[in-house]
C-alpha positions, 0 to 999 in steps of 0.5 A: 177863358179865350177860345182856342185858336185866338191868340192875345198878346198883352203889352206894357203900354201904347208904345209897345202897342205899336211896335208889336202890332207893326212887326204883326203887319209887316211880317205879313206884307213881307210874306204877301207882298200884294195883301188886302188890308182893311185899314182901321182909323181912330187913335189906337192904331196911329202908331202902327201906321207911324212905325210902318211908315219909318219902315218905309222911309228906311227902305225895310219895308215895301208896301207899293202892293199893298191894297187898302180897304176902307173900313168906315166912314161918316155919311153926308160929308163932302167929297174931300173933307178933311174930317172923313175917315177916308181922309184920315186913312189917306194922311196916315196909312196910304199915302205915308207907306206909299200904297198905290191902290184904295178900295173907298167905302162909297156905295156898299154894293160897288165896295162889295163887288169890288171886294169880291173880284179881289177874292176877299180880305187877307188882313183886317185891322180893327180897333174895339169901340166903346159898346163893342162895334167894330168898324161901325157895325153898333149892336145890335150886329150879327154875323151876317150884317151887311157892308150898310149905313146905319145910325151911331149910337150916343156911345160912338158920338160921344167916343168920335167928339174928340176928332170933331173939335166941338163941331157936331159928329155925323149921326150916320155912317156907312160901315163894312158888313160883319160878313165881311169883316168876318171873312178877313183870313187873318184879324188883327184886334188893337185895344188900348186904355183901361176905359176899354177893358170891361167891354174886351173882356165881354168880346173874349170871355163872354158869350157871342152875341150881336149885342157885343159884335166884336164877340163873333171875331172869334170865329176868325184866325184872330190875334188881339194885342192889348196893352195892360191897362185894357187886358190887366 
């Protein structure tokens, strides 16, 4: 049973995936104009950046006061490489949708500071990982983790080889906090693929537990768009 107040949308297939969860943020950017996003990487969300960006090029949607917040990202990686999740960020959401303003994930306590003089997070767009991480928050993570580094756990290293090209996966990153996760006014929960329909089930009907950190989203004004091989 999903808790009260958490809306779940159950779409065909990725493609539907995609344009539901670009009509989600667009409405909101519409609405709020200068909206904070905390901006997920990996392939789930791809095609909601690509929707959003068509959206763009067709003068429907302004997203120049848009603020961007990154929500990951590998650690001991050059400034610039092409493999960071900053860079991914850049080449698929900040620079297609034309957004003027980047909060980096560098150092946790300049990020953090930063967040708080912007008065916080309107939206945070989130994928569901392997063990039920969200961002790189690895279980076990409660509620009041930290924006922090931390090591991956052989689950995420094995999920994040497919972007590495046989090149071996940095085995640190540094990660927004749960508790700023948490804080987001508004989540919005992208979840594709039967490979992750046991662990959503786990975040949705199961009980909260830092074992399962996506479990605590429910705390939050969450809505979750799955498509039906991840929410049969």
């Amino acid at each position: 049973m999903v808790t009260p107040g958490v809306t779940v949308h159950v779409v065909p297939d990725a493609p539907a995936l995609a344009d539901a969860a670009a009509e989600w943020l667009a409405q909101r950017i519409a609405r709020t104009p200068a909206l904070t996003v905390l901006v997920a990487t990996g392939q789930t969300p791809m095609g909601m950046y690509a929707q959003l960006a068509e959206r763009v090029r067709a003068g429907t949607l302004d997203c120049s006061g848009v603020t961007a917040v990154q929500l990951d990202e590998y650690a001991g990686l050059p400034e610039g490489d092409p493999r960071s999740l900053r860079a991914w960020m850049l080449r698929s959401f900040v620079t297609p949708l034309g957004v003027q303003t980047v909060v980096p994930l560098l150092d946790p306590a300049a990020f953090t500071g930063r967040l708080a003089a912007l008065g916080g997070l309107d939206v945070a767009v989130l994928g569901l990982g392997p063990n039920g991480h969200v961002g790189f928050n690895e279980p076990p993570s409660g509620p009041d983790a930290p924006t922090r580094e931390v090591a991956l756990t052989p689950e995420s290293l094995r999920s994040n080889a497919a972007y590495w090209s046989g090149l071996t996966v940095p085995t640190r990153a540094v990660t927004a906090g749960m508790d700023v996760i948490l804080g987001a006014r508004e989540t919005l929960l992208l979840v594709s693929g039967a490979h992750k329909c046991a662990i959503l089930s786990e975040a949705l009907d199961g009980p909260e537990t830092p074992l399962v950190p996506a479990s605590f989203l429910r705390r939050t004004a969450l809505t979750v768009l799955a498509d039906r091989d991840a929410r049969p």
